[in-house]
TORDRENMAR-249009 format. One record per residue (C-alpha): residue number from 1; chain; x, y, z. Coordinates in steps of 0.001 Angstrom, whole numbers, plus 500000, padded with zeros to 6 digits. Example, Ala and Ser with C-alpha at 12.3 -4.5 7.8 and 13.67 -1.06 7.14 Angstrom:
@resi:1 | chain:A | x:512300 | y:495500 | z:507800
@resi:2 | chain:A | x:513670 | y:498940 | z:507140
//
This chain:
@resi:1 | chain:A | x:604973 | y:584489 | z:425637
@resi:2 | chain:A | x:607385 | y:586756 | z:427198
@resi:3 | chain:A | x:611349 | y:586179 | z:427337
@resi:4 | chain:A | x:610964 | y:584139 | z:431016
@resi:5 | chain:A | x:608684 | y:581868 | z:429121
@resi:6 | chain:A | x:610141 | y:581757 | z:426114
@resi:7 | chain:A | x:613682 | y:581413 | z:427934
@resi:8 | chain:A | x:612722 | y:578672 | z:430064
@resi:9 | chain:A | x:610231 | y:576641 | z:427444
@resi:10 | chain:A | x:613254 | y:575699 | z:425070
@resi:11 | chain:A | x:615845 | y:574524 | z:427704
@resi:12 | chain:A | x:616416 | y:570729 | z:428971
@resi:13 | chain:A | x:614409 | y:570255 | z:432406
@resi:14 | chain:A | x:615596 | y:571765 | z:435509
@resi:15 | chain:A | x:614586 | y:572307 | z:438521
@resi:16 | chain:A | x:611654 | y:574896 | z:438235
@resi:17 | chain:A | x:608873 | y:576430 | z:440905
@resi:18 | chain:A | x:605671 | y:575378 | z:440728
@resi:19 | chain:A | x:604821 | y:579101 | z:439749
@resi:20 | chain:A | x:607565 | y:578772 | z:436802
@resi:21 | chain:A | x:606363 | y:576056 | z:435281
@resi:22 | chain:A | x:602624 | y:577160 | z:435737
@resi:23 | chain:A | x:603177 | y:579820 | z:433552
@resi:24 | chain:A | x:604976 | y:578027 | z:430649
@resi:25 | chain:A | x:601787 | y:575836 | z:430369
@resi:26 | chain:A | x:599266 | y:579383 | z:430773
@resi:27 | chain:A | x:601446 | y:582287 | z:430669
@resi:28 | chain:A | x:598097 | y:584208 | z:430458
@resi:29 | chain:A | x:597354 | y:583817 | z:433750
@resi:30 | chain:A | x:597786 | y:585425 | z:436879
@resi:31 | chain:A | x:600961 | y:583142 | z:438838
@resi:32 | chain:A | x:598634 | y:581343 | z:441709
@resi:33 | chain:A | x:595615 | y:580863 | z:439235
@resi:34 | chain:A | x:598361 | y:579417 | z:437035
@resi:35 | chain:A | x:599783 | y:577235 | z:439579
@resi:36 | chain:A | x:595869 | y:576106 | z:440779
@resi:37 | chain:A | x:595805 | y:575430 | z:436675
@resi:38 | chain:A | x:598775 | y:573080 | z:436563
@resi:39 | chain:A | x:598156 | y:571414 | z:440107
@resi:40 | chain:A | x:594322 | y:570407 | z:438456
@resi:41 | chain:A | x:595874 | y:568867 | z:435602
@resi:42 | chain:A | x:598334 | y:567007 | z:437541
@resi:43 | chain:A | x:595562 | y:565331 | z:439803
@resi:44 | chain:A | x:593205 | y:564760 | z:437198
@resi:45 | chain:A | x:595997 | y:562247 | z:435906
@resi:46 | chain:A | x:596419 | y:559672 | z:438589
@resi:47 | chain:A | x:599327 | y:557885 | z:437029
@resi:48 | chain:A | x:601341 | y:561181 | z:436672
@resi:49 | chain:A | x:600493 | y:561834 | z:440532
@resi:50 | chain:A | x:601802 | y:558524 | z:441768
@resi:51 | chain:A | x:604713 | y:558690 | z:439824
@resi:52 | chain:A | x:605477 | y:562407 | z:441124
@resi:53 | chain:A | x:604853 | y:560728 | z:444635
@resi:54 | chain:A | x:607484 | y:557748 | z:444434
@resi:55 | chain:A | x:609691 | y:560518 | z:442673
@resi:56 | chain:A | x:609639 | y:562458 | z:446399
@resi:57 | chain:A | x:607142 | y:564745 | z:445348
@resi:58 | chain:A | x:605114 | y:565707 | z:448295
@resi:59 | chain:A | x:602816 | y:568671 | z:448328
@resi:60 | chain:A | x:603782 | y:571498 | z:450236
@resi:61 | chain:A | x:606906 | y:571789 | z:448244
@resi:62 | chain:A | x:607281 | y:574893 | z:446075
@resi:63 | chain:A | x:610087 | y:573395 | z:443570
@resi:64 | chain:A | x:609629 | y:570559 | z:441273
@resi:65 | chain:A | x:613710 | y:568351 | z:440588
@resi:66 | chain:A | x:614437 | y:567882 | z:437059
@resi:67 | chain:A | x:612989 | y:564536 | z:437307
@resi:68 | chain:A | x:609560 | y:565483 | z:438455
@resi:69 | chain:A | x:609600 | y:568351 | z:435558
@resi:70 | chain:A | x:610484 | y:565276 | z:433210
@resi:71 | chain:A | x:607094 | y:563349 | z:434095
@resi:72 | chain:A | x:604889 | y:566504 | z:434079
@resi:73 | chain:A | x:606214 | y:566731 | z:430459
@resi:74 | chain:A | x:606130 | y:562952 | z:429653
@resi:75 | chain:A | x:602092 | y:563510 | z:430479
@resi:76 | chain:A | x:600999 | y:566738 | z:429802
@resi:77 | chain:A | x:603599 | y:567362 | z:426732
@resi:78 | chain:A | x:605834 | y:569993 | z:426853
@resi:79 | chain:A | x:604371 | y:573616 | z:427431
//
């Protein structure tokens, strides 16, 4: 990991870019194949998708609320 990661991995949730919080869960990867990484997970579990969706998730957004960050941990686990 390097210090963003490792900075960012042991806080509370916060608000955090879809590219941030790609790369806590594969800092190995390039950003946008990191961000194509997380966004499979997240629609391979329909539950976690719905629940993003009443949340005000939507898309095209780039930033995930604390909230949304909350249920991507609740069902992936925490990076």
């Amino acid at each position: 990991m390097n210090k963003l990661t490792d900075d960012l991995a042991y806080q509370r949730p916060r608000p955090m870019s879809k590219g941030q919080l790609a790369q806590l869960y594969a800092p190995d990867l390039k950003p946008g194949s990191a961000v194509n990484r997380l966004m499979k997970w997240i629609a391979m579990q329909p539950e976690l998708l719905e629940r993003l969706l009443q949340s005000g998730y939507e898309p095209r957004l780039r930033v995930f609320t604390v909230r949304q960050v909350e249920l991507i941990f609740q069902y992936l686990g925490q990076p």
